[in-house]
C-alpha positions as CSV (number, residue, x, y, z in Angstrom):
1,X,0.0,0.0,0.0
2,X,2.7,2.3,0.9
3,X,0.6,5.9,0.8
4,X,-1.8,4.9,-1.3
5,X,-5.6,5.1,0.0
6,X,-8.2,2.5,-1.5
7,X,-11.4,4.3,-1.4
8,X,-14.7,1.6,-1.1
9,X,-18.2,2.6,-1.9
10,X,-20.7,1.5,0.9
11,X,-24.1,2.7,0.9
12,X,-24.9,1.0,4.5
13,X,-23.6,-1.1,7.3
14,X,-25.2,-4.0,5.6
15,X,-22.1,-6.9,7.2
16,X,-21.4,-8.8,4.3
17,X,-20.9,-5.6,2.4
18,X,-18.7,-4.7,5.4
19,X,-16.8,-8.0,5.0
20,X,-16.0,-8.3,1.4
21,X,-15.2,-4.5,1.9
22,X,-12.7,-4.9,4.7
23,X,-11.2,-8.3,3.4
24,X,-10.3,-6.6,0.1
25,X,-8.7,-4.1,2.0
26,X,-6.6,-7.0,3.9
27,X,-6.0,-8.3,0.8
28,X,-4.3,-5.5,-0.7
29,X,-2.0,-4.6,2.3
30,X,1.6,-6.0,2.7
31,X,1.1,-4.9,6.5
32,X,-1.8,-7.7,7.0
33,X,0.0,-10.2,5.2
34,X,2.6,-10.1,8.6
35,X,-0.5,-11.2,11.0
36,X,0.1,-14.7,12.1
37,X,-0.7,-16.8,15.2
38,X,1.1,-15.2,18.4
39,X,0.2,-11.9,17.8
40,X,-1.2,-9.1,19.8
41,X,-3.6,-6.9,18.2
42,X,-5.2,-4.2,19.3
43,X,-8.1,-2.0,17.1
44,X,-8.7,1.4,18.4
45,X,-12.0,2.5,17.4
46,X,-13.5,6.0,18.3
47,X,-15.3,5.6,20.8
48,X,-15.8,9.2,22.1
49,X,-18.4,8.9,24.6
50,X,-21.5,7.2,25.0
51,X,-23.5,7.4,21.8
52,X,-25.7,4.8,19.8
53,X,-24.0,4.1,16.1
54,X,-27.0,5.7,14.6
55,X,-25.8,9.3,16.0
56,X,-22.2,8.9,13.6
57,X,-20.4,9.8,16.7
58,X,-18.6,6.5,17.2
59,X,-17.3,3.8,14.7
60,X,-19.6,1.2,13.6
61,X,-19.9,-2.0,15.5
62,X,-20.1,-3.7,11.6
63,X,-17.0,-1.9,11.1
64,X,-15.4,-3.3,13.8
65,X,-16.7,-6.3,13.5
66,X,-15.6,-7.1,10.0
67,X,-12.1,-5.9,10.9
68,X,-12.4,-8.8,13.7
69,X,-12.7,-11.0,11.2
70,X,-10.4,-10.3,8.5
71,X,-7.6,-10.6,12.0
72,X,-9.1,-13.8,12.7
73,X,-8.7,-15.5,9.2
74,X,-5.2,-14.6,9.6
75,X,-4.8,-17.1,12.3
76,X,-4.4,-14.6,15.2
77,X,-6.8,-15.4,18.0
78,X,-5.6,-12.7,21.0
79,X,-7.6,-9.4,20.0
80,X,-8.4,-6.7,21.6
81,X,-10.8,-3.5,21.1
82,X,-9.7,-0.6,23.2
83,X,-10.3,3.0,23.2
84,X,-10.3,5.7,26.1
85,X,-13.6,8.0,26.3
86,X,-13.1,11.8,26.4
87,X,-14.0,11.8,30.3
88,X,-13.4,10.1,33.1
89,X,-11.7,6.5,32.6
90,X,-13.3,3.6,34.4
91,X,-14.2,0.1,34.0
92,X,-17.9,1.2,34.9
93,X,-17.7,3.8,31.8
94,X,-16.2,2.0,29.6
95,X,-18.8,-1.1,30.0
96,X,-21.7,1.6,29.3
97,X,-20.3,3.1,26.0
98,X,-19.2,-0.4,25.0
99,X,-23.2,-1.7,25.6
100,X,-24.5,1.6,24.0
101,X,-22.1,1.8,21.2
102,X,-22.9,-2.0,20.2
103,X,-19.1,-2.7,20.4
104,X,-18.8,-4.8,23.5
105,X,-21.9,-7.3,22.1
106,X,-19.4,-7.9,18.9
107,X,-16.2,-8.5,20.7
108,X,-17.8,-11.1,22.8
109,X,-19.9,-13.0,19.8
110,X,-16.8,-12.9,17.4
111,X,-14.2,-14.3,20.7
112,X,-12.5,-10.9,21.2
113,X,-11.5,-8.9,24.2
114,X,-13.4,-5.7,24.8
115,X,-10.8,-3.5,26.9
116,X,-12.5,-2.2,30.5
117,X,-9.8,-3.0,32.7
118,X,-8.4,1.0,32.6
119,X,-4.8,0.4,32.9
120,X,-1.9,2.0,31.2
121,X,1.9,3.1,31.3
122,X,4.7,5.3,29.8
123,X,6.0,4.9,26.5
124,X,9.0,7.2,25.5
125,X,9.7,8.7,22.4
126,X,11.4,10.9,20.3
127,X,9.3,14.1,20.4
128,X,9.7,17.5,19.6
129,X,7.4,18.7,22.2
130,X,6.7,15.7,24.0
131,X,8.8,12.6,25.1
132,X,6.9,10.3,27.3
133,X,2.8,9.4,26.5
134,X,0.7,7.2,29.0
135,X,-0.8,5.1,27.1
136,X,-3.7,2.7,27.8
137,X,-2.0,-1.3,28.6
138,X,-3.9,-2.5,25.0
139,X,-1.8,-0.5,22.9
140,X,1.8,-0.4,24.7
141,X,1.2,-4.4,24.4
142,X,0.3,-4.8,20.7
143,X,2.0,-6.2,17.9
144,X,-0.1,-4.5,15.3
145,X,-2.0,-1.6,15.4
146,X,-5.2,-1.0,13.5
147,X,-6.8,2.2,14.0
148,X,-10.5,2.6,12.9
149,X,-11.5,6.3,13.0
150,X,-14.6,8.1,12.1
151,X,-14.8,10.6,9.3
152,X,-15.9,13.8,11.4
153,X,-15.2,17.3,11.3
154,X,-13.9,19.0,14.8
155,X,-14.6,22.6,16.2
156,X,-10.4,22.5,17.2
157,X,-8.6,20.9,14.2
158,X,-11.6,20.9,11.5
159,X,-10.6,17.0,10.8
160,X,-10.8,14.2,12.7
161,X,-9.4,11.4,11.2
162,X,-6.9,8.8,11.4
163,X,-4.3,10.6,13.2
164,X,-7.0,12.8,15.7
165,X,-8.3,9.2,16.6
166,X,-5.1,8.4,18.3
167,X,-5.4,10.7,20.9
168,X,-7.9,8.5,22.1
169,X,-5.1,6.1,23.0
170,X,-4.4,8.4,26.0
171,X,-5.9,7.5,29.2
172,X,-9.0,9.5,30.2
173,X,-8.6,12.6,31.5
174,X,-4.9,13.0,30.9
175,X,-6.1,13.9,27.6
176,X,-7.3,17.2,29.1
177,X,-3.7,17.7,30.6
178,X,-2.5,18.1,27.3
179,X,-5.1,20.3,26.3
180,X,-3.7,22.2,28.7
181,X,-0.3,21.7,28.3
182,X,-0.6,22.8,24.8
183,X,-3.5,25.1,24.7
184,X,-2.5,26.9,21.0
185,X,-3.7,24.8,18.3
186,X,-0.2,25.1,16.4
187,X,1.4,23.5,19.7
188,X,-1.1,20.6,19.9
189,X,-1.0,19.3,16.4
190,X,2.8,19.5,17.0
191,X,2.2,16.9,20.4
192,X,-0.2,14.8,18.1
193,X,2.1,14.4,15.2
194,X,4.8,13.7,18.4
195,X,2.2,10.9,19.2
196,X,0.9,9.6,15.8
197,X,5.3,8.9,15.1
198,X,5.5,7.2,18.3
199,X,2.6,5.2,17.4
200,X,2.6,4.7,13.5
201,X,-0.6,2.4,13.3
202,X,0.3,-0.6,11.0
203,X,-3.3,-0.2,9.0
204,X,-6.1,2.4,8.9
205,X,-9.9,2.1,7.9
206,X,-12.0,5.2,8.3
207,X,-15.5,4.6,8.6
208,X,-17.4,6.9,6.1
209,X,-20.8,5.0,5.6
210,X,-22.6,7.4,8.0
211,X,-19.9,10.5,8.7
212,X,-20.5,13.8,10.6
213,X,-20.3,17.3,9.8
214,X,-20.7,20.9,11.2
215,X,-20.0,21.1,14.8
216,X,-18.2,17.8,15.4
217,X,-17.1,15.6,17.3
218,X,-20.0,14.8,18.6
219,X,-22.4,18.2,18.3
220,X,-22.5,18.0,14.5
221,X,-25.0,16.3,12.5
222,X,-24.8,12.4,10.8
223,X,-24.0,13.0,6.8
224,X,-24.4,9.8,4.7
225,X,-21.2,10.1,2.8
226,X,-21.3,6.1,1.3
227,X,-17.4,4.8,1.8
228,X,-14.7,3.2,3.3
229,X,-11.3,4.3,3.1
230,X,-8.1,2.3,4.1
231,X,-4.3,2.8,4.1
232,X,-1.3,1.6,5.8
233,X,-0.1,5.6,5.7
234,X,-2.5,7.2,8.0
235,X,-1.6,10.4,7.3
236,X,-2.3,10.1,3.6
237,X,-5.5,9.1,4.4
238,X,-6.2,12.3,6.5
239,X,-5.5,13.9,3.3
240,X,-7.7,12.3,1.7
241,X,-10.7,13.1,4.0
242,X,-9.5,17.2,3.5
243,X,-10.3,16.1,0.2
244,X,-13.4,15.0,0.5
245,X,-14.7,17.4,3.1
246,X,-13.3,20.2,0.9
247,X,-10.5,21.6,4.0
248,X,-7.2,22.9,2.8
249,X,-4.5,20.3,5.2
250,X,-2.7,23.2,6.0
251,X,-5.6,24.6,8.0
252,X,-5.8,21.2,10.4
253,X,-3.3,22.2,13.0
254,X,-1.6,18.6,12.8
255,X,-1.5,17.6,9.1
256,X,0.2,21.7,8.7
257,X,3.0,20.5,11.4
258,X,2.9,17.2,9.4
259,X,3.7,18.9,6.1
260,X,6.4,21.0,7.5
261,X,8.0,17.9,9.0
262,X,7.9,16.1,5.8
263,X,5.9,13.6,6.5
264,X,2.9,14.7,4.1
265,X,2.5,16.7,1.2
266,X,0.6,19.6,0.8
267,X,-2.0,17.6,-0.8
268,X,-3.3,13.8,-1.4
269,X,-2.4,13.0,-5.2
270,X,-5.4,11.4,-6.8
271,X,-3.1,9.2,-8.0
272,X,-2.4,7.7,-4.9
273,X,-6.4,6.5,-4.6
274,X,-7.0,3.1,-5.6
275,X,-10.2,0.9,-5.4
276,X,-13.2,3.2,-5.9
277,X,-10.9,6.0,-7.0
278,X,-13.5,8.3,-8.8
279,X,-15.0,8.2,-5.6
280,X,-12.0,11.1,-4.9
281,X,-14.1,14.7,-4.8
282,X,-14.8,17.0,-3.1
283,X,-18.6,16.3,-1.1
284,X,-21.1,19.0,-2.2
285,X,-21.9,20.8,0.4
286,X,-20.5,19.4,3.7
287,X,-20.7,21.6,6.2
288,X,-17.6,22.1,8.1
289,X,-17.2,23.6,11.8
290,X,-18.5,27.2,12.7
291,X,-14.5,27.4,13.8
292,X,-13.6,27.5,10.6
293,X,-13.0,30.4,9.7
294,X,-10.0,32.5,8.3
295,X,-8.5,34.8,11.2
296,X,-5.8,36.6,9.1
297,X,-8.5,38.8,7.9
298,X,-6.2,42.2,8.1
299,X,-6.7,43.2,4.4
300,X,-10.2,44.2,5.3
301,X,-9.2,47.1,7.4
302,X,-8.6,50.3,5.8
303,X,-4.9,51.2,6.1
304,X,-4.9,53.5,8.9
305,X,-6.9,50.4,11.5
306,X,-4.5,47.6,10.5
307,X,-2.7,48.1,13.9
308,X,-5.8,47.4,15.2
309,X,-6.5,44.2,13.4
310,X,-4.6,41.5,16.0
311,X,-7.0,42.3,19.1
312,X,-9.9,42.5,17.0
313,X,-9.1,38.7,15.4
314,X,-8.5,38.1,19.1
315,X,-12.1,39.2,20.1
316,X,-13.8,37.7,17.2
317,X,-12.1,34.2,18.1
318,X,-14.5,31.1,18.1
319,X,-15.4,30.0,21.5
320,X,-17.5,28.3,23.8
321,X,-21.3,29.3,24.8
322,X,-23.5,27.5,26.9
323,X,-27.1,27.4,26.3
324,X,-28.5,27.5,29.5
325,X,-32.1,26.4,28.8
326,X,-30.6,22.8,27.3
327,X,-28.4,22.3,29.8
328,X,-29.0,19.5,32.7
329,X,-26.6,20.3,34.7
330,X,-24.8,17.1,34.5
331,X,-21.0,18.3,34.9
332,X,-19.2,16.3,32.3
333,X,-18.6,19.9,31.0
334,X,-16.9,20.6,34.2
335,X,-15.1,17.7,34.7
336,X,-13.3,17.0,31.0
337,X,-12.2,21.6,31.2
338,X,-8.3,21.4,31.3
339,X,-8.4,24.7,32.9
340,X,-11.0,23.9,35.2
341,X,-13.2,27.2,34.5
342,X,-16.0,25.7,34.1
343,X,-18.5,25.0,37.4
344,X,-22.2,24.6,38.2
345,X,-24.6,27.4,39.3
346,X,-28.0,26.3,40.0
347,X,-27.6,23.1,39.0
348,X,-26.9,24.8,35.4
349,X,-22.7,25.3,33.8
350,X,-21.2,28.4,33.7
351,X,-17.9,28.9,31.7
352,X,-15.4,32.0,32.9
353,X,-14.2,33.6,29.7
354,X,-11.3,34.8,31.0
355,X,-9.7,31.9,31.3
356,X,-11.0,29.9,28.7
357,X,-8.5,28.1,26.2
358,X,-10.9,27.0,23.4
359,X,-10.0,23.9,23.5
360,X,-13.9,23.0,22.8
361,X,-13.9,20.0,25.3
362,X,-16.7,21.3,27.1
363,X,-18.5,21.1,23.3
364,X,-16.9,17.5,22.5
365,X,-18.4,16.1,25.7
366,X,-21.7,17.7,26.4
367,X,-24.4,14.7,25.9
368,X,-27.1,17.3,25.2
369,X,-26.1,19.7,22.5
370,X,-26.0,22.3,25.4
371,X,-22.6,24.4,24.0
372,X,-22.3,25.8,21.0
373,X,-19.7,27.1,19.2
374,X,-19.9,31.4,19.3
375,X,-18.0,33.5,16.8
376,X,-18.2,37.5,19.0
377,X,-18.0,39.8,16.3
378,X,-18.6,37.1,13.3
379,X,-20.9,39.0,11.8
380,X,-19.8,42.0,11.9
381,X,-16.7,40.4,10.1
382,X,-18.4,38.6,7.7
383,X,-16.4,35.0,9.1
């Protein structure tokens, strides 16, 4: 496969469709051909938080299913689905979104291990920014790596994809550490391009059938999209989904760090695409997050304002709102901030501006659609 992307069309989550789709995609890849008897493998799904497959928030249980199988026919029997949520990491939680999600009911009909024990450990590496990841026990153990993300946009790095899904190897709510370790969206695409080269998954399969778009992770809205996409070069596949939701790479914060590191170019060549390959377009339409917007908008001030121009793309910055009327008062909001400026006032969230980082986990998490994404200013702007 080497950076090649096989694109699939598939309407639905029929699962014999999903098996002949996945097989083929086996098939073609020199990295499946190493699975034999005695290995580990683990498959990281997305498994955000605790959503029903219909919602396009979480990977497919067919999906994950079929991917079972094509391991299994390759004579390895020790298999493991594992994933962290964006919250709080427990075995209790991670039983729930594995009952809701469907996955947990196909790990345990097709003979694999559905991950709930919660542990993990260190794992150095080379990185520019960082050099050591806790890591959830499934994946410092593997042998091969096979990461199955959903095709979603994202209200911080427009693209979620094969190489966002990784950050789900991170244990709970040391993912919010980060966040706040590395608040400016330049600095964390730099920690997960650090992350994705420690990791390198050996194959990728994005799960397209039902995708997502608007104000994603989880807040956006399901978009039939019809395909599977697979490569062993996960960040040529991310490329390929800029494609196809029309997003130029150098505006997701991790594919521009990426391309300046060399390990992408600027732009998936259709060449590359095999399989379905006229499937390779642009998707009319698809709505991608109210964050993205272009903030170098200085060239619409008259000369004499330009100096002004930095403080006003400052106020006019996307950011957090909570609808008070939606919100239940739950906490998740509260619990998953980084900065911790979030709390409950009559049994309802308030967020402190001030000290916000935009970091949009407050919007990831929310179970109810509470926080939305507000542009100050947008209008005015025209962003």
């Amino acid at each position: 496969m080497e950076h090649t992307v096989y694109f699939r069309r598939q309407p639905d989550y029929d699962q014999q469709a999903m098996d002949q789709a996945v097989e083929a995609f086996f098939a073609a890849s020199p990295a499946a051909a190493r699975l034999k008897d005695g290995m580990r493998v683990t498959i990281k799904p997305n498994l955000l938080a605790k959503h029903a497959p219909e919602k396009g928030v979480t990977t497919h249980p067919a999906l994950v299913r079929a991917v079972i199988r094509a391991v299994k026919r390759r004579g390895v029997s020790a298999i493991t689905v594992a994933d962290s949520p964006g919250g709080v990491y427990t075995p209790a939680i991670m039983k729930s979104i594995g009952q809701v999600s469907g996955i947990a009911q196909v790990c345990q009909e097709e003979g694999a291990v559905f991950y709930t024990d919660c542990q993990f450990g260190p794992r150095s590496c080379q990185g520019e920014l960082v050099h050591q990841f806790n890591l959830i026990q499934p994946v410092l153990e593997a042998d091969f790596l096979i990461d199955l993300p959903k095709m979603k946009t994202h209200v911080m790095t427009t693209v979620t994809a094969g190489v966002k899904n990784l950050f789900g190897t991170i244990p709970g709510l040391q993912k919010a550490e980060l966040h706040m370790r590395f608040p400016d969206k330049k600095r964390f695409g730099r920690m997960l391009t650090d992350l994705c080269c420690l990791l390198q998954p050996d194959l990728t399969i994005l799960d397209a059938v039902t995708a997502m778009e608007g104000d994603g992770p989880a807040g956006g809205r399901p978009r039939q999209v019809g395909l599977l996409l697979a490569s062993e070069d996960v960040w040529s596949l991310d490329l390929a989904v800029c494609t196809l939701m029309g997003v130029k790479p150098q505006r997701v914060p991790y594919l521009a760090v990426g391309i300046r590191a060399g390990l992408c170019p600027e732009v998936f060549d259709p060449q590359l695409a095999r399989g379905d390959a006229d499937a390779l377009a642009p998707i009319a339409g698809y709505q991608l997050p109210s964050s993205y917007v272009q903030m170098d908008f200085s060239n619409r001030f008259p000369k004499p304002l330009r100096w002004a121009a930095p403080t006003v793309v400052k106020l006019a910055a996307p950011r957090p709102r909570i609808r008070r009327a939606k919100c239940i008062g739950c906490g998740k909001c509260a619990e998953i901030c980084p900065q911790k400026t979030i709390h409950l006032q009559d049994k309802k969230a308030r967020i402190d501006p001030a000290h916000c980082i935009r970091c949009f986990c407050c919007h990831e998490m929310c179970p109810v659609k509470a926080i939305d994404v507000y542009r100050p200013l947008g209008a005015l702007f025209n962003l």
